[in-house]
N, C-alpha and C positions, 0 to 999 in steps of 0.2 A: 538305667543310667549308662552314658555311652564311656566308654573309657579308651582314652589316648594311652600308649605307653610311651616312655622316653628310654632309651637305653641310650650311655654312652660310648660314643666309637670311638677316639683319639684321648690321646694322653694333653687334661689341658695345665696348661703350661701358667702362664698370664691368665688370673683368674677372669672368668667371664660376666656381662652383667645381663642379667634375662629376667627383668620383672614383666617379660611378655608372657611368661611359663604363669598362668592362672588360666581358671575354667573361664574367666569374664573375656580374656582375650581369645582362647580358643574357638568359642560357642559359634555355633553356627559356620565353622569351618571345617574341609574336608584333608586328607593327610599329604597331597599336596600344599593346601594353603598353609597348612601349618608348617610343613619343612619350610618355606619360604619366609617366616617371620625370624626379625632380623633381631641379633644380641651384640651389645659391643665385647670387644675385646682390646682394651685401652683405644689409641684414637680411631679404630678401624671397627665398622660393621659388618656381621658376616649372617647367612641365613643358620636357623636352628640344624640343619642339618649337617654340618661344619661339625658340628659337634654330637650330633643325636642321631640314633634310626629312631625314624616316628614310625607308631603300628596305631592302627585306629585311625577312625575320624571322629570330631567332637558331638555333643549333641545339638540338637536347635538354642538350648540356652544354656547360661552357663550354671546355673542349678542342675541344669544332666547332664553336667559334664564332669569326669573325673580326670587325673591325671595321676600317672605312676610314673615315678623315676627311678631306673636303675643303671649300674653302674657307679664309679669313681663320682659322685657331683659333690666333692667337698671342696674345689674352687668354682664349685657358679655360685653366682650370688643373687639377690631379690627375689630369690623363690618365694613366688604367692603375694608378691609387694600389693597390697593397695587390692587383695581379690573381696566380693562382697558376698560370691556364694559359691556352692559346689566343695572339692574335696583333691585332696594333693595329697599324696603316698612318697616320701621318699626313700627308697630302700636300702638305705645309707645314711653317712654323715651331708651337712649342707656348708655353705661358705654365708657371710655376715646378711644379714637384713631380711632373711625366711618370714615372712610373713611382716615385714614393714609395713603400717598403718591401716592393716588387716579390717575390714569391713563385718566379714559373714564368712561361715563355712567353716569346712576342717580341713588341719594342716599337720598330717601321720610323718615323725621325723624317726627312723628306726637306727636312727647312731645319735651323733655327738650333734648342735650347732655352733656356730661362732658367734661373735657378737652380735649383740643389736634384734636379736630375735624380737617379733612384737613390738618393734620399735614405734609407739602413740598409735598403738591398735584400740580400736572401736569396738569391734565386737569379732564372736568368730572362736574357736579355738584350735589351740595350737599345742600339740602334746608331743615332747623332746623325748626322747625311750635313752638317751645317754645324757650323757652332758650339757652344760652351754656355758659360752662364754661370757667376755661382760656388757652390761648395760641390758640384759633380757626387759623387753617393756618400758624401757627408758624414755625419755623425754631427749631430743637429738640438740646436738654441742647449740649451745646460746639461749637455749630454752627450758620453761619446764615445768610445763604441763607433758607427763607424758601419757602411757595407758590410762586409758577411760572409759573401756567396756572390753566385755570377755574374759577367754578363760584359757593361763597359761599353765601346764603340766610340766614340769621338769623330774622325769623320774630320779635321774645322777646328780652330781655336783651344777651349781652353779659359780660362776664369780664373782666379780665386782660388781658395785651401782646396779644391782637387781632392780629392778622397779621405781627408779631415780625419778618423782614426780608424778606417782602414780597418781591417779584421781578416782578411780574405778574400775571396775574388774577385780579378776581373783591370781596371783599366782603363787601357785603351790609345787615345792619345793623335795622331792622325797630325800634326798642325803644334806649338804653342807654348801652353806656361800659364803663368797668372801669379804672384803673388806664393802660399807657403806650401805650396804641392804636397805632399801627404800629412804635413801637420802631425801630432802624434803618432800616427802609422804602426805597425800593430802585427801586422801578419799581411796577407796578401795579394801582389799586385804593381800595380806600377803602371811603366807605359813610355811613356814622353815622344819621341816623334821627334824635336820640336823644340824650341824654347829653355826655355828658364825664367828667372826670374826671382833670386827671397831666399829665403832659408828652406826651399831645398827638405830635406824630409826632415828639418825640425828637432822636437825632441823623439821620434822616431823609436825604439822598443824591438824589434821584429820587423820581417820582411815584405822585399819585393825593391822597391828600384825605379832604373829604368834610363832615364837623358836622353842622347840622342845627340847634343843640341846643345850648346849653353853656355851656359853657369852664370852669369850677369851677379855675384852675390854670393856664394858658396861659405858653407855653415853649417859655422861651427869647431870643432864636435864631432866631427868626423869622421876616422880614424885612416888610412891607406894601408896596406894588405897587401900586393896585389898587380896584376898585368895578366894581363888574361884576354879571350881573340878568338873574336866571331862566336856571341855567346851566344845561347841558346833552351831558352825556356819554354812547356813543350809543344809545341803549334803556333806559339806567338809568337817569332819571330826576330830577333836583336838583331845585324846583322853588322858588324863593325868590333873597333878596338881598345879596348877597357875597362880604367881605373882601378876597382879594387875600394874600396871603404873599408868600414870598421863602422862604425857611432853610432845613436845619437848620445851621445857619453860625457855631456856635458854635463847629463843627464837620467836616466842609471841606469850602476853604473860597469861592468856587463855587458851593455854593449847585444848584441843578435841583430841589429839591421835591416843590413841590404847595402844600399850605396848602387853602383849602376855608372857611371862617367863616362864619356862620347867622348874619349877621349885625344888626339886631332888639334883637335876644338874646342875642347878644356880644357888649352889647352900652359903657360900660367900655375900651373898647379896644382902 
C-alpha cells in the first residue's frame, strides 16, 4: 500500500476545510498533484501545501492508498469526509466532521475529535484513541436519519447527541457521554461503558443500547421486562448484570428499542 505523509508547516490560525484529504481523492496522484489540491480557508482557497509538506505519492487506487497526518491538525476539518476505502492515520487530535458520511475504510484518530465525528456514516470505521465531542454519528441540524452502517470506537469520553438517529451500525463508547445519548434511536447499537447523563435513549423506536454505568436521570418511557447476564453483540461484550427495558413508549405506543442497564450501578431503578 503506497502511503502519502502529511506534516504540518504553519500555525493554522482560521480553521481549514480539506475533505480533499482521503485515499479516493489522492489515488492515482503523484506528490506534486497532491500539493496542489486546494482547501478552503473561510472565503479563500489555498493548495494543500500552504499548509502541509507532502512526502509520498498515492497509489493507483484509493484502496492502496494510505494517508498519515502529522503535526498540530486539531483546526482542519472533514478529514476522510465522504472517503469509501483505504486508511487515514491521524497522529493527533482532528477539528469537526473526521469521517462525515464515511463510505469504507479505516480512520486511525490518536488524540481527541470535535464534533460531528461520523456524521450519517455508511460504513467504514472510525476509531477515536481520546475523546470526542458532540453529535459523534448524528444525523445533521433538520434531519434524522443519521449513522447507518459501521463502526465507531471512542476509547475516552464522548458528549452530547452520541448517535442522534442512528439507524445502523455500532458505536462503542469506552469511558462516559453526555447529555441525549441516541436521541431518537432507531436501528443500530450503541454501548456506553461508562456513565451518562439525561435522556439517554429518549424518543428511542429501534435499535440496542447498553450503559454499564449510571444513569444520573433515567427517561420515563421506559418499561422493565427483564434481567439478563453478560450480554454480547457479535464481538462486543457486555459482562455483568442487565436491567432490560422497551421504549421509549412516550413516542410510539410499540416501541422495538432495548435499552440495557448495569444493575449494580442502577440499584435505584
Amino acid at each position: 500500500m503506497a502511503e502519502v505523509i502529511l506534516t504540518v508547516n504553519t500555525e493554522i490560525g482560521l480553521k481549514i476545510e480539506a475533505d480533499v484529504i482521503t485515499p479516493d481523492t489522492f489515488a492515482g496522484k503523484n506528490k506534486s498533484e497532491i500539493e496542489a489540491l486546494l482547501v478552503w480557508q473561510g472565503p479563500k482557497q489555498f493548495p494543500i501545501s500552504a499548509f502541509f509538506d507532502v512526502e509520498g505519492d498515492a497509489g493507483a487506487s484509493a484502496e492502496d492508498t494510505s494517508i498519515v497526518i502529522k503535526g498540530d491538525s486539531a483546526r482542519v476539518k472533514r478529514i476522510g469526509e465522504k472517503m469509501t476505502v483505504g486508511n487515514i492515520t491521524v497522529e493527533g487530535s482532528v477539528s469537526m466532521h473526521v469521517g462525515s458520511q464515511m463510505v469504507g475504510g479505516e480512520i486511525l484518530v490518536k488524540g481527541d475529535a470535535d464534533s460531528w465525528a461520523g456524521m450519517e456514516m455508511v460504513g467504514g470505521l472510525i476509531h477515536i484513541e481520546g475523546n470526542a465531542n458532540d453529535h459523534v454519528g448524528c444525523a445533521y441540524r433538520g434531519k434524522w436519519i443519521g449513522m447507518s452502517g459501521g463502526r465507531i470506537v471512542i476509547d475516552g469520553d464522548a458528549n452530547n447527541n452520541l448517535g442522534g438517529g442512528i439507524s445502523g451500525g455500532e458505536i462503542i463508547v469506552g469511558g462516559n457521554v453526555g447529555h441525549y445519548t441516541g436521541i431518537r434511536q432507531n436501528g443500530g447499537l450503541i454501548a456506553v461503558k461508562g456513565n451518562a447523563i439525561r435522556a439517554v435513549a429518549a424518543e428511542m423506536t429501534a435499535g440496542t443500547m447498553v450503559v454499564n454505568g449510571t444513569i444520573e436521570r433515567f427517561s420515563p418511557g421506559f418499561e422493565y421486562v427483564t434481567n439478563e447476564s453478560d450480554l454480547k453483540f457479535d464481538d462486543i461484550e457486555c459482562p455483568g448484570e442487565f436491567m432490560k427495558f422497551l421504549g421509549d413508549n412516550a413516542i410510539t405506543k410499540r416501541p422495538k428499542g432495548t435499552l440495557y442497564v448495569n444493575q449494580a450501578a442502577n440499584l435505584d431503578l
